[in-house]
Biopython code that builds the backbone (N, CA, C, O; Angstrom):
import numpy as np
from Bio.PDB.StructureBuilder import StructureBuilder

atoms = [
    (1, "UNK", "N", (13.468, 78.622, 117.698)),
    (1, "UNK", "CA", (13.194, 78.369, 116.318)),
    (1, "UNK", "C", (14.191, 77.386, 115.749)),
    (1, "UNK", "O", (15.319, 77.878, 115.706)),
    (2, "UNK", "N", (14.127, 76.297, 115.353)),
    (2, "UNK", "CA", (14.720, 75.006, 114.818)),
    (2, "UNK", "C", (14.281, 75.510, 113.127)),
    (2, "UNK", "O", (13.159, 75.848, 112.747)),
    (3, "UNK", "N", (15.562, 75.430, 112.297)),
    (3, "UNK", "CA", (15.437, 75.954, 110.937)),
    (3, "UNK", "C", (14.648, 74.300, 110.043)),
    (3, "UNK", "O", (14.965, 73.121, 110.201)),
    (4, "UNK", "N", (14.071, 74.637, 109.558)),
    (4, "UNK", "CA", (13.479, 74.136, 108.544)),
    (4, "UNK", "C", (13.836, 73.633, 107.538)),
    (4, "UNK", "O", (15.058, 73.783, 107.522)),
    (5, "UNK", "N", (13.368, 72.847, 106.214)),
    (5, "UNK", "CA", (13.891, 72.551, 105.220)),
    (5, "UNK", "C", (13.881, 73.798, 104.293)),
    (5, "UNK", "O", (14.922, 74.034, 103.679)),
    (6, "UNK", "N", (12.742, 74.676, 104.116)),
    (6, "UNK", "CA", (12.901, 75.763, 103.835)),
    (6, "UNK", "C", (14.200, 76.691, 103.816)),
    (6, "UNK", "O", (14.973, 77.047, 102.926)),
    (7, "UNK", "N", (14.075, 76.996, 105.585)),
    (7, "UNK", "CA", (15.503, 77.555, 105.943)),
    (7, "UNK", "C", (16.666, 77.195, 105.211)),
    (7, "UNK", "O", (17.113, 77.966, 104.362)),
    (8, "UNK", "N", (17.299, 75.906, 105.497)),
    (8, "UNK", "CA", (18.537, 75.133, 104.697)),
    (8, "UNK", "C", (18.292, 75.534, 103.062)),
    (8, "UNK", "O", (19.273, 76.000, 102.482)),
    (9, "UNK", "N", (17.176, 75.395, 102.381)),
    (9, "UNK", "CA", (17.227, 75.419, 100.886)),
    (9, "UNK", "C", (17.657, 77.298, 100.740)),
    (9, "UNK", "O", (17.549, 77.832, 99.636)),
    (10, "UNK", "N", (17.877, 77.683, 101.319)),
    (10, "UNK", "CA", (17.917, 79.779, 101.517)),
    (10, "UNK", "C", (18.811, 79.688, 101.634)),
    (10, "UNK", "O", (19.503, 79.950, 100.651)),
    (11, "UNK", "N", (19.556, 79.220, 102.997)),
    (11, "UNK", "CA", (20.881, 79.181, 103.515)),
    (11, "UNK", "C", (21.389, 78.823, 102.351)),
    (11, "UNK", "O", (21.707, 79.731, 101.583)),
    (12, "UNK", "N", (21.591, 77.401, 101.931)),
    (12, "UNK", "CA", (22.295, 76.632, 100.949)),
    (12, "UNK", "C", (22.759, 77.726, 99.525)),
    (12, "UNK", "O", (23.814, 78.071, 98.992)),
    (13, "UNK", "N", (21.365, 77.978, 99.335)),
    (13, "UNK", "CA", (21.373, 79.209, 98.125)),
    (13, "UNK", "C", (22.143, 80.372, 98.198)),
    (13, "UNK", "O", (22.703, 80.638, 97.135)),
    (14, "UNK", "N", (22.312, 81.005, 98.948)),
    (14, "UNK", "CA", (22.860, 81.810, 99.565)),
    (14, "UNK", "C", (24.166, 81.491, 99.759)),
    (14, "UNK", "O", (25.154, 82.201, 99.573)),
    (15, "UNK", "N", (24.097, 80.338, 100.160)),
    (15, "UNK", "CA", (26.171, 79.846, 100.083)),
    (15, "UNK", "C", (26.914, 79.521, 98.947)),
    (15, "UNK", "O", (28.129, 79.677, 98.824)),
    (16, "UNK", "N", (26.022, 78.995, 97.996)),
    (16, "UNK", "CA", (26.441, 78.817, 96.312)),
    (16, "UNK", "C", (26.622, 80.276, 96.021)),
    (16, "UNK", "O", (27.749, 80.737, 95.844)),
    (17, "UNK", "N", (25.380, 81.126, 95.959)),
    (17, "UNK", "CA", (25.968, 82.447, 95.525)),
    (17, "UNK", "C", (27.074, 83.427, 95.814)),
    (17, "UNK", "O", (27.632, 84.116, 94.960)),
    (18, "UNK", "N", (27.373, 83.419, 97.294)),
    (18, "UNK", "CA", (28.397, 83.805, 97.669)),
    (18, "UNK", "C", (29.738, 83.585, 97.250)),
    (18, "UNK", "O", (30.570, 84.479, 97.099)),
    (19, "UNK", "N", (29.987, 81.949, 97.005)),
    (19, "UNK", "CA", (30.998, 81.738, 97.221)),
    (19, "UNK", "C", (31.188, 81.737, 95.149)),
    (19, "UNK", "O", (32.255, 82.127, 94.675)),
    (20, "UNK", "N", (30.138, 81.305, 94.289)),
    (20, "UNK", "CA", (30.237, 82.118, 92.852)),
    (20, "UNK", "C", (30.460, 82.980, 93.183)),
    (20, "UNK", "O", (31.675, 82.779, 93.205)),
    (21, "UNK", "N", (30.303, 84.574, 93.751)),
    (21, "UNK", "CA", (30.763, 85.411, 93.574)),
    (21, "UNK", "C", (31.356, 85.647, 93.893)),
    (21, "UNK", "O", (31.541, 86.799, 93.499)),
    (22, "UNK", "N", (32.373, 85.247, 94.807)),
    (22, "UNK", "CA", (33.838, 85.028, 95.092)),
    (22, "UNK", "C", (34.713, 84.411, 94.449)),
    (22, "UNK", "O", (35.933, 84.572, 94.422)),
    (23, "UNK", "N", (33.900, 83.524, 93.800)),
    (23, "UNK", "CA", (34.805, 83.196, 92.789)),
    (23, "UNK", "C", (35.533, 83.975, 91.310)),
    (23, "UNK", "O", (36.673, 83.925, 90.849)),
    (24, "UNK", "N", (34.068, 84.805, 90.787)),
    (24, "UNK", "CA", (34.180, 85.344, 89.894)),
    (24, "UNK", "C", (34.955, 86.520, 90.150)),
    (24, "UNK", "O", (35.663, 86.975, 89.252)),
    (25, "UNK", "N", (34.899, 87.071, 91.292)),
    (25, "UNK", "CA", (35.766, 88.114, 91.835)),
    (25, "UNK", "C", (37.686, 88.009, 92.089)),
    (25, "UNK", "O", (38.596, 88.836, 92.023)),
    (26, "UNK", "N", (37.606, 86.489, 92.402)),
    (26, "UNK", "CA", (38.727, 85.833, 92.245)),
    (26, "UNK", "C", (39.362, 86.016, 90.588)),
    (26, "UNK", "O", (40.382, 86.537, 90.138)),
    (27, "UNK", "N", (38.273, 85.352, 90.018)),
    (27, "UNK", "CA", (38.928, 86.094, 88.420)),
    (27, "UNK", "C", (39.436, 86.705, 87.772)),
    (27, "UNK", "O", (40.255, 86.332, 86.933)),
    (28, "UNK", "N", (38.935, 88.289, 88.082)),
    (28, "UNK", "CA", (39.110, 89.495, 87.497)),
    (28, "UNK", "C", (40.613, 89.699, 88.443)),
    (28, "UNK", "O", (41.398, 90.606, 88.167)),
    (29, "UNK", "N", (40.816, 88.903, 89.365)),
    (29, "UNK", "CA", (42.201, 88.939, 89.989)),
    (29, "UNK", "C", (43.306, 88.208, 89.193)),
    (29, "UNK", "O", (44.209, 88.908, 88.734)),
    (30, "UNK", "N", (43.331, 86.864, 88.980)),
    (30, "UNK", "CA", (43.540, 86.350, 87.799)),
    (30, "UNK", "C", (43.746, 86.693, 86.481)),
    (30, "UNK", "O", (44.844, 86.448, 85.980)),
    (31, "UNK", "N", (42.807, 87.260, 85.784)),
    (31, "UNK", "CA", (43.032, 88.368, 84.929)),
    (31, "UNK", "C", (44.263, 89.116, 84.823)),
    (31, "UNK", "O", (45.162, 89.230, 83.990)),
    (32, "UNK", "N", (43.873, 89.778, 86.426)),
    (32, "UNK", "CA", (44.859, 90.874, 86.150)),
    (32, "UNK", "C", (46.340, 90.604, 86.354)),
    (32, "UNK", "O", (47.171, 91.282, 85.750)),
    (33, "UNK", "N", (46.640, 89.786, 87.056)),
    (33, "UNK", "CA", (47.590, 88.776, 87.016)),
    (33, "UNK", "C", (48.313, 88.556, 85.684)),
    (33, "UNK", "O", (49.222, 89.185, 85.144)),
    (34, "UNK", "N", (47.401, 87.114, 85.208)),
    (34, "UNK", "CA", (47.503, 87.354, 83.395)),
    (34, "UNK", "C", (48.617, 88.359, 82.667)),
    (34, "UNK", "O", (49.810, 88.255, 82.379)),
    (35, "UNK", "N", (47.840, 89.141, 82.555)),
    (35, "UNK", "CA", (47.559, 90.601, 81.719)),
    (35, "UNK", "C", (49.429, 90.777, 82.074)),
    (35, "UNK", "O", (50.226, 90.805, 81.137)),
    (36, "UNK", "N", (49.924, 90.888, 83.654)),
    (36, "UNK", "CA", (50.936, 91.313, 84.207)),
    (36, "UNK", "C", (51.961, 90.764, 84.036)),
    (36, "UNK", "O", (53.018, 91.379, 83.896)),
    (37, "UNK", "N", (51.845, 89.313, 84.009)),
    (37, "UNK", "CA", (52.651, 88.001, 83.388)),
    (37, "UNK", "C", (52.918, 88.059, 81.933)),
    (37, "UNK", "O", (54.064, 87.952, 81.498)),
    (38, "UNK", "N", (51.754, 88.247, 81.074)),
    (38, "UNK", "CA", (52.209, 88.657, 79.514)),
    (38, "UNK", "C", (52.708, 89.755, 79.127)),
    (38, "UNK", "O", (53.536, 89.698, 78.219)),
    (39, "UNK", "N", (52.440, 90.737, 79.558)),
    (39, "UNK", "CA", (53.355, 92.057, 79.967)),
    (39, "UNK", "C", (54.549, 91.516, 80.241)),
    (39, "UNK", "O", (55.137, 91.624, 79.166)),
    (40, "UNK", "N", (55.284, 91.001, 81.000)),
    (40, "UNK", "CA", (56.207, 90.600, 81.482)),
    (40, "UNK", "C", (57.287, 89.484, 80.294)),
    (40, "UNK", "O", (58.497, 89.347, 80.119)),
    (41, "UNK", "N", (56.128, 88.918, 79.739)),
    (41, "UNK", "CA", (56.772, 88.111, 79.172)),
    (41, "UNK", "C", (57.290, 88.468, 77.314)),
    (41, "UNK", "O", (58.158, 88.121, 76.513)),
    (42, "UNK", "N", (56.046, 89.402, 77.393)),
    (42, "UNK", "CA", (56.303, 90.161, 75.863)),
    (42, "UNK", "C", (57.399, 91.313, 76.410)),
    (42, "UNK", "O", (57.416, 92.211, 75.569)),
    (43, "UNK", "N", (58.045, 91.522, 77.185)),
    (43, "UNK", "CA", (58.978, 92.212, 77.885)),
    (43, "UNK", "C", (60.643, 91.656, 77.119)),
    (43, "UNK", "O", (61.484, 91.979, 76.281)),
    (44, "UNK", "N", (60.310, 90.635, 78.119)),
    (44, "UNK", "CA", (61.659, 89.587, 77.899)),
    (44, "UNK", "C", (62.312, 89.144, 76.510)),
    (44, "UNK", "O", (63.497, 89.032, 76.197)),
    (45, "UNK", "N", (60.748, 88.859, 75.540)),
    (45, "UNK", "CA", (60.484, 88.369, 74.097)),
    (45, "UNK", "C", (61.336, 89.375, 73.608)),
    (45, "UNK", "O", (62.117, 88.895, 72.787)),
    (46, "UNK", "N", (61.486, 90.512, 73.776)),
    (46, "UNK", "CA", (61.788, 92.062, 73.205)),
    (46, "UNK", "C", (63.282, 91.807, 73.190)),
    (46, "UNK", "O", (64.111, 91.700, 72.286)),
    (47, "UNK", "N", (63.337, 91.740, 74.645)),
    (47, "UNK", "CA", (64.664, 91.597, 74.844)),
    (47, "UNK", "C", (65.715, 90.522, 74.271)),
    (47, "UNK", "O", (66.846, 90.759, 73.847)),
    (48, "UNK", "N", (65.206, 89.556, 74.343)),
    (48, "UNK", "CA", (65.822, 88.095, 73.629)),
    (48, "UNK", "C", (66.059, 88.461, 72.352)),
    (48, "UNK", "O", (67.109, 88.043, 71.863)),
    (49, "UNK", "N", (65.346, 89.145, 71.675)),
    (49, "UNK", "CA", (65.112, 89.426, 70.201)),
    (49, "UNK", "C", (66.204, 90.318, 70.116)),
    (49, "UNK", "O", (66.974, 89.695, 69.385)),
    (50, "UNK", "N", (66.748, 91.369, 70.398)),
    (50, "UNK", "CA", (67.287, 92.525, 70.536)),
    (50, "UNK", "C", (68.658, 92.080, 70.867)),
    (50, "UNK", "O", (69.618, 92.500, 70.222)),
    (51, "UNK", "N", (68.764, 91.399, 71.667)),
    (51, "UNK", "CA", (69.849, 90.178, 72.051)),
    (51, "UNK", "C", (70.612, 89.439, 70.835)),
    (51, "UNK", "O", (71.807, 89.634, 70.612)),
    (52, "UNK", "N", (69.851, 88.623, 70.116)),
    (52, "UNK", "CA", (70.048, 88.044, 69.129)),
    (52, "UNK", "C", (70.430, 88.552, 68.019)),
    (52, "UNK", "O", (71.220, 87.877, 67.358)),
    (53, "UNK", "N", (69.998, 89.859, 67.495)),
    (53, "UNK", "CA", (69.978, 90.866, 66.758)),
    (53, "UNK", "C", (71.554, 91.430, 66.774)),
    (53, "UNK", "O", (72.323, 91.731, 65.862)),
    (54, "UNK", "N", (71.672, 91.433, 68.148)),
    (54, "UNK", "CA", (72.941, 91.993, 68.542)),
    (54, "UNK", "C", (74.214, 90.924, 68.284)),
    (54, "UNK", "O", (75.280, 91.235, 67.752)),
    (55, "UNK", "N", (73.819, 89.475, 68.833)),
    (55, "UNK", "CA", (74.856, 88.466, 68.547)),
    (55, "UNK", "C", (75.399, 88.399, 66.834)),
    (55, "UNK", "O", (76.509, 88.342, 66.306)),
    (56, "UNK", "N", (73.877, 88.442, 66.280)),
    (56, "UNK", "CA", (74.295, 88.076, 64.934)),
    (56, "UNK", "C", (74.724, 89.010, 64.335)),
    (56, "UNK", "O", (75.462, 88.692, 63.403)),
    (57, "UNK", "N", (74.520, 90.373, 64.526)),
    (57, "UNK", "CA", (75.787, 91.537, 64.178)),
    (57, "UNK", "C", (77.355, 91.191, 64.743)),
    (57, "UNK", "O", (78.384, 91.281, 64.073)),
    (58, "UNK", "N", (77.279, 90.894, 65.750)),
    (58, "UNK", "CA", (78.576, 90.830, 66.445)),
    (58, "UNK", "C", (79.428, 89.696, 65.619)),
    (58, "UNK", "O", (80.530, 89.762, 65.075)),
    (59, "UNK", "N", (78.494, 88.651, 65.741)),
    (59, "UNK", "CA", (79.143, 87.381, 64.915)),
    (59, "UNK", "C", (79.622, 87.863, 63.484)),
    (59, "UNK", "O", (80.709, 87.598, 62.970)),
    (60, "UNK", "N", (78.639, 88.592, 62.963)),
    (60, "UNK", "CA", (79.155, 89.076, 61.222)),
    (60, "UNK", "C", (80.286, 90.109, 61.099)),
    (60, "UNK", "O", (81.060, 90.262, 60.154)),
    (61, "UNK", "N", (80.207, 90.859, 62.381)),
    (61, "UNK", "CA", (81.697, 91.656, 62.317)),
    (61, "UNK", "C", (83.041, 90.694, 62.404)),
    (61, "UNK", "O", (84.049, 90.713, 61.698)),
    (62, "UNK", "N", (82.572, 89.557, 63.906)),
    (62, "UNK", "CA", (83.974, 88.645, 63.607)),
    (62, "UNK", "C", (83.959, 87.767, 62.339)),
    (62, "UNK", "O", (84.869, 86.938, 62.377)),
    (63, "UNK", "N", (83.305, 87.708, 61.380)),
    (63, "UNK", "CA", (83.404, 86.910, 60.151)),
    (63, "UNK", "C", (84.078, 87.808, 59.137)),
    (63, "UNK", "O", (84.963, 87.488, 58.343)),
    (64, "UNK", "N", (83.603, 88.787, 59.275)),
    (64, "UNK", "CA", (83.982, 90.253, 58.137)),
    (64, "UNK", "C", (85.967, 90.531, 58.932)),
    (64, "UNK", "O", (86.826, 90.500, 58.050)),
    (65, "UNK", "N", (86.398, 90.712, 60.091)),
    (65, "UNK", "CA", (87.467, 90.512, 60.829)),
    (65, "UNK", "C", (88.406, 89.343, 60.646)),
    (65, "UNK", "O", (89.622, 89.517, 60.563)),
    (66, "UNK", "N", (87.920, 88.315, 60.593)),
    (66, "UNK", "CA", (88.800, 86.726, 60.091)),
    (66, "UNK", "C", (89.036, 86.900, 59.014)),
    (66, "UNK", "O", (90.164, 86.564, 58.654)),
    (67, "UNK", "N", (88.025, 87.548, 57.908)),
    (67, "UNK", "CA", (88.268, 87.238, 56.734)),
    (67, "UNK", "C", (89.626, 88.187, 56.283)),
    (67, "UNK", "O", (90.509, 87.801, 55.518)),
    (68, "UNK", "N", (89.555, 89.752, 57.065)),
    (68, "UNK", "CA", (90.571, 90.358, 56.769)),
    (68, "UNK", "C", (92.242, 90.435, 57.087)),
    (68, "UNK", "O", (93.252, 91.013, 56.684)),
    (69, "UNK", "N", (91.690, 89.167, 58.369)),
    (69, "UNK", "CA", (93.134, 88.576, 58.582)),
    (69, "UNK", "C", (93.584, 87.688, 57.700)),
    (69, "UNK", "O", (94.791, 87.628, 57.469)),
    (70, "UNK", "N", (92.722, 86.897, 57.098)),
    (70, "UNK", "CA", (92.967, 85.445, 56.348)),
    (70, "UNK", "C", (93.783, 86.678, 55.351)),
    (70, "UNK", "O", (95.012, 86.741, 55.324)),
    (71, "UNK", "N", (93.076, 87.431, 54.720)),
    (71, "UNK", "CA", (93.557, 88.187, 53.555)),
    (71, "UNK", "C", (95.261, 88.254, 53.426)),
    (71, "UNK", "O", (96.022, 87.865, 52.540)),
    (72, "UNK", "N", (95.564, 89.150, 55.154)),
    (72, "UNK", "CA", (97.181, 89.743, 54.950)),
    (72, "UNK", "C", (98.065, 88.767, 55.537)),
    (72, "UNK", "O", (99.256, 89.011, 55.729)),
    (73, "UNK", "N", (97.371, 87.370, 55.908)),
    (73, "UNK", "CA", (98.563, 86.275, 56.244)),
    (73, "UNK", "C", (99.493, 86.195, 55.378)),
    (73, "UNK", "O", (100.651, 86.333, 55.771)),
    (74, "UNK", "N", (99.223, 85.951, 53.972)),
    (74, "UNK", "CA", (100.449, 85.649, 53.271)),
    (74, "UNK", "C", (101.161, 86.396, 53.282)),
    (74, "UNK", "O", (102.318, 86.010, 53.450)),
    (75, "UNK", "N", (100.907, 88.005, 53.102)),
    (75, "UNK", "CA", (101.872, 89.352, 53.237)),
    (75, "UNK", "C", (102.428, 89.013, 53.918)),
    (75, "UNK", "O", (103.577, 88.841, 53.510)),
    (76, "UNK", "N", (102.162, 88.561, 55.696)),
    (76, "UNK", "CA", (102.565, 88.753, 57.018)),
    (76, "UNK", "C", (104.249, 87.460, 57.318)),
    (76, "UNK", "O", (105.349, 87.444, 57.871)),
    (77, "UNK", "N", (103.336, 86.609, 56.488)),
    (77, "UNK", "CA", (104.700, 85.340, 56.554)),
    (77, "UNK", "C", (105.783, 85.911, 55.164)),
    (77, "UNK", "O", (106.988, 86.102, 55.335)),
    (78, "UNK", "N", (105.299, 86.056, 54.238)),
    (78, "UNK", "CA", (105.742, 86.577, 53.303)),
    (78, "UNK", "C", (107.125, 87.911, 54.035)),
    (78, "UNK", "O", (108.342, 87.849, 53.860)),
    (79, "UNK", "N", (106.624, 88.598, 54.545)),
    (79, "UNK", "CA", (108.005, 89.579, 54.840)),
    (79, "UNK", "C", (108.428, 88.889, 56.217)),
    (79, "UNK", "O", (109.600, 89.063, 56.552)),
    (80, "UNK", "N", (107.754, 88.257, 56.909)),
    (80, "UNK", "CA", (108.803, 87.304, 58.410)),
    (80, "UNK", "C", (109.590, 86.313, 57.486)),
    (80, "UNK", "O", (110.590, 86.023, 58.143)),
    (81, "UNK", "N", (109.626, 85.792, 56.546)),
    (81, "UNK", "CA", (110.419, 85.466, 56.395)),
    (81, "UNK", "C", (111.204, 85.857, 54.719)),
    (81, "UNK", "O", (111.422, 84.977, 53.885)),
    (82, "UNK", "N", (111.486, 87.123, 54.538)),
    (82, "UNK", "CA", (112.361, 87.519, 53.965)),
    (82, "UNK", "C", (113.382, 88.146, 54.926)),
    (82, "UNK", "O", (113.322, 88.412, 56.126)),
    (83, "UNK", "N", (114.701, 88.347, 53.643)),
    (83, "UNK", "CA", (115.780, 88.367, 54.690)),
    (83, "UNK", "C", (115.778, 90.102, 54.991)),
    (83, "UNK", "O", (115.268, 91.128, 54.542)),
    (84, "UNK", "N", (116.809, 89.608, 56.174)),
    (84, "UNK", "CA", (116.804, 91.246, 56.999)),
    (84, "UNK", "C", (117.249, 91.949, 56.584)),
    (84, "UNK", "O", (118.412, 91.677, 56.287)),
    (85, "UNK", "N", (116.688, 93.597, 56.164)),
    (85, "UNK", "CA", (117.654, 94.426, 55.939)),
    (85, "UNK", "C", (118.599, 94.723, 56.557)),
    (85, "UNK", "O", (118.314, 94.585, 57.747)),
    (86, "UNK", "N", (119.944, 95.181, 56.395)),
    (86, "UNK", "CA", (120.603, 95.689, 56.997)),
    (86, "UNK", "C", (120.390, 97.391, 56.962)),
    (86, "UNK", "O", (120.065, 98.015, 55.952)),
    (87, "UNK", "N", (120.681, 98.050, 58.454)),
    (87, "UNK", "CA", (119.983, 99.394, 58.344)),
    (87, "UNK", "C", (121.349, 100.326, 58.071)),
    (87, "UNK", "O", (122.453, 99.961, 58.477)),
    (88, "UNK", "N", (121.212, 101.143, 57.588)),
    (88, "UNK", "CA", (121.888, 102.169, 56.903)),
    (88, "UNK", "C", (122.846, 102.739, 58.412)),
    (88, "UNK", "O", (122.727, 102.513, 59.616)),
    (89, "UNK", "N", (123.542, 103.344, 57.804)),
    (89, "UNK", "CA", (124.351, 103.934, 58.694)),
    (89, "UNK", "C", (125.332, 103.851, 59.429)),
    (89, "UNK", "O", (125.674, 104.815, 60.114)),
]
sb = StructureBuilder()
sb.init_structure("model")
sb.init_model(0)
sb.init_chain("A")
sb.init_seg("    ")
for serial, (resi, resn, name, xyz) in enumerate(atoms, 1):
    if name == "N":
        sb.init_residue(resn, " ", resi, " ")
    sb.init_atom(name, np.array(xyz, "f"), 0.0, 1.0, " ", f" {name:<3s}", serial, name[0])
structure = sb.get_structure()
């Protein structure tokens, strides 16, 4: 039996469909992929955020900290250089 034009137009059909539905099956792989990657990435987002959150507290404590040094400098030079007591006794 030598296939036909018939034959080939079946075959042919048959190979488009297959390989669409391998494809589309490929997809829902993809998908899920996707899905795992944005998961992943709304992960990180969280974290960066939480991060930042944290710097800019940290940073406002050392601003709130400088400022309370700036405050007792003058005290601090102020008695280094007054004169020494002499101690009792």
């Amino acid at each position: 039996m030598f296939p036909n034009n018939q034959h080939l137009k079946i075959v042919r059909t048959l190979g488009v469909a297959l390989v669409a539905t391998m494809g589309l099956a490929s997809c829902a792989t993809y998908d899920d992929e996707f899905a795992t990657i944005n998961s992943r990435l709304d992960q990180l987002d969280t974290k960066v955020q939480s991060a930042a959150q944290s710097a800019e507290s940290a940073n406002q404590s050392a601003q709130r900290a400088n400022q309370r040094l700036d405050s007792i400098e003058g005290r601090v030079q102020q008695l280094e250089s007054s004169p020494r007591r002499v101690p009792r006794g």
